[in-house]
Backbone as ProteinMPNN parsed JSONL, in Angstrom:
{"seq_chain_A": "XXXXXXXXXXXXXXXXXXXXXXXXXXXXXXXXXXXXXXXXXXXXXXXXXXXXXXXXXXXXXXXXXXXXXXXXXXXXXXXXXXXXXXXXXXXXXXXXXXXXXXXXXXXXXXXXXXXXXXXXXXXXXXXXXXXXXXXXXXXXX", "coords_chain_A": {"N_chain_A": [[176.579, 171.076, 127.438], [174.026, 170.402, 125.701], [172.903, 168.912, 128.484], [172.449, 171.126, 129.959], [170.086, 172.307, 128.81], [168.308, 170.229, 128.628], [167.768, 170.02, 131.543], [167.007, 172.77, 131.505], [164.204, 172.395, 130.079], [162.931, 170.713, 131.284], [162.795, 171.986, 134.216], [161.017, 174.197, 132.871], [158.792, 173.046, 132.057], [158.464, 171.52, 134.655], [157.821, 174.189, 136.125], [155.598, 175.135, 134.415], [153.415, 172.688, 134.914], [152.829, 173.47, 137.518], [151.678, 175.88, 138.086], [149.907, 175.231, 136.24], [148.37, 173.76, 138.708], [147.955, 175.519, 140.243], [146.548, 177.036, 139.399], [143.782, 175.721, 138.56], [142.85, 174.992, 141.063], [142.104, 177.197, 142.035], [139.902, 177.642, 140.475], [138.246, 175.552, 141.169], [138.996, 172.745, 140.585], [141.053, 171.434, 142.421], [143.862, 169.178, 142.946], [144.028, 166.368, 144.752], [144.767, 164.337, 147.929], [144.666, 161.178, 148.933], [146.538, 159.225, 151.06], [149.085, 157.564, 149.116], [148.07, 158.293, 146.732], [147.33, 160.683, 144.688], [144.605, 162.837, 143.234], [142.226, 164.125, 141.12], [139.224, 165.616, 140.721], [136.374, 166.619, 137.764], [134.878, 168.143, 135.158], [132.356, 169.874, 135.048], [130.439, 171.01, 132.898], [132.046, 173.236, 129.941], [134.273, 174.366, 130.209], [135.292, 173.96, 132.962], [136.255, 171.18, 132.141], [137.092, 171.103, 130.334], [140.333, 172.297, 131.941], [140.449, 170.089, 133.261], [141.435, 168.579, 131.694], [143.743, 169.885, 130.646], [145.554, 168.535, 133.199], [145.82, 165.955, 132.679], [148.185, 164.552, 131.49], [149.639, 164.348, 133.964], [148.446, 162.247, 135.363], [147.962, 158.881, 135.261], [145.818, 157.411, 135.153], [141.866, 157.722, 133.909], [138.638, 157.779, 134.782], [135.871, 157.73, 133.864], [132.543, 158.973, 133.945], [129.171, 158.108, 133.119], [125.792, 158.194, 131.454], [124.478, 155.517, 129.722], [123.071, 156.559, 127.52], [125.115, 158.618, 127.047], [124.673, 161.042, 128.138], [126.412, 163.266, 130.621], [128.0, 162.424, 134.205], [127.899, 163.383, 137.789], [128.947, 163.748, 141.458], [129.039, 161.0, 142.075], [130.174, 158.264, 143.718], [133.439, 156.795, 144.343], [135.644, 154.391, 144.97], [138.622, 153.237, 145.122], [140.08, 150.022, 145.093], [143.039, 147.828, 146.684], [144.043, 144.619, 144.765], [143.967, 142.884, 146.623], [141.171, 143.96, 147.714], [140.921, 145.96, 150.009], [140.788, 148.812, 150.36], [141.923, 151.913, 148.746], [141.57, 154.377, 148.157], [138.905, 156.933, 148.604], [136.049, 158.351, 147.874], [134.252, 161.38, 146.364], [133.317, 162.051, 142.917], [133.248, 164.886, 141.584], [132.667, 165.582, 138.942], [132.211, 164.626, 135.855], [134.512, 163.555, 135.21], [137.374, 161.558, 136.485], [140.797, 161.483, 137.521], [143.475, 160.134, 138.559], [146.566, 158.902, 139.767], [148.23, 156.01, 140.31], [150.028, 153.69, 141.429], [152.02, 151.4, 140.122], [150.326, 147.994, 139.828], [147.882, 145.802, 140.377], [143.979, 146.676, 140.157], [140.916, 147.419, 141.792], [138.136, 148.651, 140.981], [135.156, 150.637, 142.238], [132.322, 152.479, 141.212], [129.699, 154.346, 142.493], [126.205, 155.317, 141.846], [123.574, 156.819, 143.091], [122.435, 153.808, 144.168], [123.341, 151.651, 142.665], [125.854, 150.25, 141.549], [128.924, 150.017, 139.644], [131.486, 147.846, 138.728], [135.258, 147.534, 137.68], [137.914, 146.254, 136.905], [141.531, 146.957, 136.976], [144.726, 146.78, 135.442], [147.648, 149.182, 136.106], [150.323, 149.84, 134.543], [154.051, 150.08, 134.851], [155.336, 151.807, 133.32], [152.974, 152.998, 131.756], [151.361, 154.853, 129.553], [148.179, 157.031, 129.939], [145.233, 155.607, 131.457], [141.953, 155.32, 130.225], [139.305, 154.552, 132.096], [135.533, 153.651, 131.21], [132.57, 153.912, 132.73], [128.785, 153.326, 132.93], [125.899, 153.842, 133.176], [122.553, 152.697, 133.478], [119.783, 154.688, 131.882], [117.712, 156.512, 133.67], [114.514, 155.741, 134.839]], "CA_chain_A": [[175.661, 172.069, 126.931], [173.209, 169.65, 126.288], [172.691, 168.52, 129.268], [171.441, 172.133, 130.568], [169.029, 172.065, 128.02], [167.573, 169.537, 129.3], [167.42, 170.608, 132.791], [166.068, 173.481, 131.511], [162.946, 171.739, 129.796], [162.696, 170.259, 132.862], [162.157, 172.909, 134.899], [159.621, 174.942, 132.493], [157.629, 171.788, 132.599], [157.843, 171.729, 136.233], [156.762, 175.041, 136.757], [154.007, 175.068, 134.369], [152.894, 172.412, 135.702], [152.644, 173.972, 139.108], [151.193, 176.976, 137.47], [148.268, 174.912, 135.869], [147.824, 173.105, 139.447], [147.657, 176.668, 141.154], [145.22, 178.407, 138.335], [143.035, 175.161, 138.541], [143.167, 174.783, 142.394], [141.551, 178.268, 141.968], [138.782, 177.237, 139.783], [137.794, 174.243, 141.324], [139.783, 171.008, 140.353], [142.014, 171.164, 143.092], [144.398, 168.419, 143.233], [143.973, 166.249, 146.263], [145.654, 163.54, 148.318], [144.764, 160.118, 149.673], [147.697, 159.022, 151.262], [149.974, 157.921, 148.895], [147.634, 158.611, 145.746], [146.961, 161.927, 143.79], [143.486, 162.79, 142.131], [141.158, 165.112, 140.896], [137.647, 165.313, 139.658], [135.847, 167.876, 137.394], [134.584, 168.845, 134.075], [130.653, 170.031, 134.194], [130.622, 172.327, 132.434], [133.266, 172.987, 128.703], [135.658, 175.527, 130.841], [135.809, 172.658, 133.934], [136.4, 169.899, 131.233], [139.249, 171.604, 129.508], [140.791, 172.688, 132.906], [141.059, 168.386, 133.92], [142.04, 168.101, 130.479], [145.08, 169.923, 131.015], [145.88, 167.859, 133.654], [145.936, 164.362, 132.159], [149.348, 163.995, 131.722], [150.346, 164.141, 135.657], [147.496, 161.297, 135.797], [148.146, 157.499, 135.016], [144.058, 156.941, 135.211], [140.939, 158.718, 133.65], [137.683, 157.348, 134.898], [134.783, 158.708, 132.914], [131.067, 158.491, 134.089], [127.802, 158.634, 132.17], [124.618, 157.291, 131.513], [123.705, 154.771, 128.755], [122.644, 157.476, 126.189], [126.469, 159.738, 127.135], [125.326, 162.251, 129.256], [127.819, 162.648, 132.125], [127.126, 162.803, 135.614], [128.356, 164.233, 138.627], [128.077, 163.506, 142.538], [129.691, 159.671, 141.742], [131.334, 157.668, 144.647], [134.589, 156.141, 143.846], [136.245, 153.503, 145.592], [139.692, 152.277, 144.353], [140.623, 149.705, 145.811], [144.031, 146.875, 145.703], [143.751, 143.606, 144.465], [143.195, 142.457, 147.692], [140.362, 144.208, 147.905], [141.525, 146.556, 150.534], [139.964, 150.644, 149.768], [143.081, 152.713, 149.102], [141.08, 155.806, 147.962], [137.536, 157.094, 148.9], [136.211, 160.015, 147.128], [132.98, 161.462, 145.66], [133.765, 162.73, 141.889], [132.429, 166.335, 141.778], [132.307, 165.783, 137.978], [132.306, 163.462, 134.692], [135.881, 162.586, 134.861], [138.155, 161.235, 137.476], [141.655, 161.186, 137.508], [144.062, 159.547, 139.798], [148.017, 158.777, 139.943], [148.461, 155.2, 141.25], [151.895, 152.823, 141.597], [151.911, 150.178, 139.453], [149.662, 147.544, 140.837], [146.087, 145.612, 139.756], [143.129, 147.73, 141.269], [139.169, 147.611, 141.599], [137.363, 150.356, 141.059], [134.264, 150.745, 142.088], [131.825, 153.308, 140.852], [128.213, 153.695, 142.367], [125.298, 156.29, 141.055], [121.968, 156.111, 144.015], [122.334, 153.145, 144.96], [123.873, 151.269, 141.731], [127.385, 150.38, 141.897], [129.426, 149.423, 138.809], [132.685, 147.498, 139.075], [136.095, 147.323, 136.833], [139.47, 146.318, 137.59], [142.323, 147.523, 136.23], [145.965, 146.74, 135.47], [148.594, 149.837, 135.929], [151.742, 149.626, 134.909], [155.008, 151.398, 135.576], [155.106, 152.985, 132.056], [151.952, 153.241, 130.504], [150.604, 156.139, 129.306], [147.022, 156.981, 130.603], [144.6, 154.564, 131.099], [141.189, 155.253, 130.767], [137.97, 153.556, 132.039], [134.349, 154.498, 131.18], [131.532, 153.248, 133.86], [128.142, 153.777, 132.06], [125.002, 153.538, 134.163], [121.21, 152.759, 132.412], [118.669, 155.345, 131.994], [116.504, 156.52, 134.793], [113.532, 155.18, 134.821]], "C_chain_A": [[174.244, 171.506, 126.808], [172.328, 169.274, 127.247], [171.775, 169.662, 130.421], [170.232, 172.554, 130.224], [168.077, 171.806, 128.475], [166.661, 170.028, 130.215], [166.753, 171.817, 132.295], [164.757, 173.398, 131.301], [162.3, 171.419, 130.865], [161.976, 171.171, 133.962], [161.068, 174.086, 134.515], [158.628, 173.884, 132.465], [157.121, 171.954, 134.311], [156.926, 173.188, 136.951], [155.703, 175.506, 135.875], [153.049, 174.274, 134.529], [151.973, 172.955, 137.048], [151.832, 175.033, 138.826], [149.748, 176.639, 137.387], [147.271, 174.492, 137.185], [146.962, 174.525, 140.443], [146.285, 176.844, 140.158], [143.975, 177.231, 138.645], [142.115, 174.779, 140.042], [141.78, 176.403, 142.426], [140.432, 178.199, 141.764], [137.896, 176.245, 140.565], [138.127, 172.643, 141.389], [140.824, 171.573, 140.914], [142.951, 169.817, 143.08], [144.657, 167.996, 144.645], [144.885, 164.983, 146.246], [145.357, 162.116, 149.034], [145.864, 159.118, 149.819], [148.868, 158.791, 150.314], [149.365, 158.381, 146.846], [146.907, 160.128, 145.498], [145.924, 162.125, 142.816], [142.866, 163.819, 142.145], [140.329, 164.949, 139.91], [137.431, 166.419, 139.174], [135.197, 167.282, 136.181], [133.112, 168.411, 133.999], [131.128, 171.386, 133.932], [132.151, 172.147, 130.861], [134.735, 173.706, 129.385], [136.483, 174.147, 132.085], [136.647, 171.743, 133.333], [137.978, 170.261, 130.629], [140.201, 171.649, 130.943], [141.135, 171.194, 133.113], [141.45, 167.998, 132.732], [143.538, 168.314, 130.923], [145.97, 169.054, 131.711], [146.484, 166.016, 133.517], [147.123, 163.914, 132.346], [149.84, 163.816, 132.825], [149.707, 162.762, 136.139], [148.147, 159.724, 135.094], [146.337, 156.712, 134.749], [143.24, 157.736, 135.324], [139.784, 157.179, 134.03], [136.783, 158.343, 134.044], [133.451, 158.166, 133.11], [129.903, 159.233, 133.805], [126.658, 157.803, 132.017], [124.686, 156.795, 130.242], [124.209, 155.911, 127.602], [124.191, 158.806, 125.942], [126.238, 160.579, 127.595], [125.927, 162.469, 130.562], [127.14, 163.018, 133.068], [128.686, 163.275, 136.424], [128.289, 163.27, 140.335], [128.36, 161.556, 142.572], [130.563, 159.116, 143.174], [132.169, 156.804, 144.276], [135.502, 155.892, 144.923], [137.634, 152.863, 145.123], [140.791, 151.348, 145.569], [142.476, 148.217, 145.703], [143.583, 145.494, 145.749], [143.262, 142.742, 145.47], [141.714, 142.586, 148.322], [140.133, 145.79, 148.821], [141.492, 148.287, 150.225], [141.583, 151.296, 150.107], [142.513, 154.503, 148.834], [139.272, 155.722, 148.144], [136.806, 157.983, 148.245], [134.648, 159.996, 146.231], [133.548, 162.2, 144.084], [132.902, 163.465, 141.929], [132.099, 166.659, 140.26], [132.282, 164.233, 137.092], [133.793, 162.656, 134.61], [136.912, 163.1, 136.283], [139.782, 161.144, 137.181], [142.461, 160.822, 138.261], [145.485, 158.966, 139.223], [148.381, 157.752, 140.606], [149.458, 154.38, 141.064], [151.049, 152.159, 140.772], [151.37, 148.914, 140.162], [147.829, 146.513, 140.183], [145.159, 146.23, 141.252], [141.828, 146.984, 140.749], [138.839, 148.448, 141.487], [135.967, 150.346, 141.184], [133.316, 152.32, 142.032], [130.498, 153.649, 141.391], [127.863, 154.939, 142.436], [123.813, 156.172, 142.702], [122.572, 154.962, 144.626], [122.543, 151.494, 143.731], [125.225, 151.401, 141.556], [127.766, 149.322, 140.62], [131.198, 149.648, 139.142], [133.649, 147.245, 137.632], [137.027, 146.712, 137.667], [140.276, 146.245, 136.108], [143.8, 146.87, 136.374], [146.807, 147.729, 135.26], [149.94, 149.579, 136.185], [152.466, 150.676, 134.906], [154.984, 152.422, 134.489], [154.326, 153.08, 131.037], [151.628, 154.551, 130.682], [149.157, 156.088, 130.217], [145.948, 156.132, 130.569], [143.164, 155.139, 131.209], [139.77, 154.26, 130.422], [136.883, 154.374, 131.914], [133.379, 153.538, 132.048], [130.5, 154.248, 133.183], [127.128, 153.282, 133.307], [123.44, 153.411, 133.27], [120.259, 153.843, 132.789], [118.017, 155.374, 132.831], [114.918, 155.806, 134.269], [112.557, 156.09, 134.35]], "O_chain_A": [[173.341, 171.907, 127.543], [171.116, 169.259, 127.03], [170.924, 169.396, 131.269], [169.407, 173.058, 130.986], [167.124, 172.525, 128.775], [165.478, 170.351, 130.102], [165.636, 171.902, 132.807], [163.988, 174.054, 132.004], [161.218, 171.852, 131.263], [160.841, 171.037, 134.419], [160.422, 174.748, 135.327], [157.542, 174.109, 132.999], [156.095, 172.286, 134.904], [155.997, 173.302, 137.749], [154.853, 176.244, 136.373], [151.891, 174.672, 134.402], [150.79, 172.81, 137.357], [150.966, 175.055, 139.701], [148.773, 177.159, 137.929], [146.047, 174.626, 137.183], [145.891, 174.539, 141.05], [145.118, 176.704, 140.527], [142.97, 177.815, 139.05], [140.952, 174.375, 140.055], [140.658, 176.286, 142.919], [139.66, 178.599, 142.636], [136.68, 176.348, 140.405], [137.649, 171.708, 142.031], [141.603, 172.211, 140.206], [142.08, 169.034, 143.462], [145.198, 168.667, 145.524], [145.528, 164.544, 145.293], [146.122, 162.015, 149.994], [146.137, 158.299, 148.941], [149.777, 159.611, 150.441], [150.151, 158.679, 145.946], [145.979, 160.528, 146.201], [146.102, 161.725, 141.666], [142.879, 164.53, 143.149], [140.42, 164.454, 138.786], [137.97, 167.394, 139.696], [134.97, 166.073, 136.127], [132.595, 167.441, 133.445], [131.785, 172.311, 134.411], [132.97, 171.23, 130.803], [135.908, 173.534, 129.055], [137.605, 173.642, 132.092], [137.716, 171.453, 133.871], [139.157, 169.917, 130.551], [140.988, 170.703, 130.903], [142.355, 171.034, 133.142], [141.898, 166.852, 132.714], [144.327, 167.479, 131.366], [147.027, 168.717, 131.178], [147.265, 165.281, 134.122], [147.351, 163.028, 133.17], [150.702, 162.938, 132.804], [150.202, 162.146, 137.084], [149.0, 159.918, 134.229], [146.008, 155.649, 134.222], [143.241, 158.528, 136.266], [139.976, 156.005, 133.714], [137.047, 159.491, 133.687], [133.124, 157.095, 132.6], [129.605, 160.403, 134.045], [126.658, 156.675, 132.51], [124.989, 157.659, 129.419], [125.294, 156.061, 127.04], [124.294, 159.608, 125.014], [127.176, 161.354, 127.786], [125.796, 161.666, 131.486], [126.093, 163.665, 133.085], [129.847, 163.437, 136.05], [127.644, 162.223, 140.384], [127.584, 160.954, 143.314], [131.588, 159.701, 143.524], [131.644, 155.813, 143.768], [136.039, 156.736, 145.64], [137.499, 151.72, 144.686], [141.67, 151.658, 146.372], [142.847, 147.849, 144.588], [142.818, 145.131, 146.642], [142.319, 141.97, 145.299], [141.156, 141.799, 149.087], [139.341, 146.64, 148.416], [142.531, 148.783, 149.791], [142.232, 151.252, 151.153], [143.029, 155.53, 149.275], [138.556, 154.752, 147.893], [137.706, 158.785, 147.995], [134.091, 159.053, 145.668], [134.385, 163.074, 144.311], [131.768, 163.1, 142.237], [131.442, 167.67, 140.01], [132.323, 163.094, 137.556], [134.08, 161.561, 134.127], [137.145, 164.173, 136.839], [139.893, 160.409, 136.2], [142.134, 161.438, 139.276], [145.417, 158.538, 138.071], [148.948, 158.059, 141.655], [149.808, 154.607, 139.906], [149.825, 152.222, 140.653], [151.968, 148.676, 141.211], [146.89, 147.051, 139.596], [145.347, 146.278, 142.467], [141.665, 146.264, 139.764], [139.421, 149.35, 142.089], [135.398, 150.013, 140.145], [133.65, 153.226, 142.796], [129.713, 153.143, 140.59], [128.632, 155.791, 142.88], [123.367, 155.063, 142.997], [123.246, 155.148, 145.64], [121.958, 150.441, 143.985], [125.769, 152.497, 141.421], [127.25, 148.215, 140.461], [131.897, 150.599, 139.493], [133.096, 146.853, 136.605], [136.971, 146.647, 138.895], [140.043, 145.856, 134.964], [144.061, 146.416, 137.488], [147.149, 147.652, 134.08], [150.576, 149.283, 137.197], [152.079, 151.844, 134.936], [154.695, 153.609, 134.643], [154.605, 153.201, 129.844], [151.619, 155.216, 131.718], [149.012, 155.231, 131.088], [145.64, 155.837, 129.414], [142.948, 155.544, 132.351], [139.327, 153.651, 129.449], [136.913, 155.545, 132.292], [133.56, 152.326, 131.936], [130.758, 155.412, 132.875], [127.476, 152.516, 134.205], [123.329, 154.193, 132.325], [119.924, 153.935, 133.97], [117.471, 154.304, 133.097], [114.628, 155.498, 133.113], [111.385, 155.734, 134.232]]}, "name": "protein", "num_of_chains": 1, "seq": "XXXXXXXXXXXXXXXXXXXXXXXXXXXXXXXXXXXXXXXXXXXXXXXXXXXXXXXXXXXXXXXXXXXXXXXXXXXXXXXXXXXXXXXXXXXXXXXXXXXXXXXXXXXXXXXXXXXXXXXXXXXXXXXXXXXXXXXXXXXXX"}
């Protein structure tokens, strides 16, 4: 008895999941694919922001980019690459926050603004919760 329970949880998860990916897919924060990694960018805007909120949990990694003083930006190139060095994802973030779904693994990440590129690396493991990084950039001039 139990055990259908379950499975049932299971499957209203799964399809509201699928639900949120469709309604958001709609909006704008599509969920995309570089080969074997899963990501999506968004939130300008408070409606965008909530909308990649939702999402978090499917994610393993929140990037978050802003200037100095916290206001976010947009228009961001993001590089993640493996320890080797080796670019496994390419991708412009279309908003303030990045999310991405990657194996367990140490990564680079690079971030660059113009012509200003800020670097992290990361350790994901198999069962952590979400990890996230913030990449901060200084004041225009």
């Amino acid at each position: 008895m139990w055990q259908r329970s379950i499975r049932c949880v299971f499957v209203l998860l799964a399809a509201a999941l699928l639900a949120a990916t469709s309604a958001l897919a709609a909006n704008g924060e599509a969920v995309k694919q570089s080969g074997d990694i899963s990501y999506v960018s968004g939130g300008v805007g408070d409606e965008s922001l909530e909308r990649v909120g939702a999402l978090e949990m499917g994610f393993n990694v929140k990037l978050v980019f802003a200037l100095q003083n916290g206001e976010y930006l947009s228009d961001v190139k993001v590089v993640i690459a493996d320890a080797v060095g080796k670019p496994l994802l390419e991708a412009v973030a279309e908003g303030p926050v990045f999310l991405a779904k990657l194996p367990a693994g140490r990564y680079e990440v690079r971030a660059t603004v113009g012509d200003v590129t800020r670097m992290q690396r990361l350790r994901v493991g198999a069962k952590e919760g979400l990890k996230t990084v913030q990449f901060r950039w200084p004041l225009a001039p």
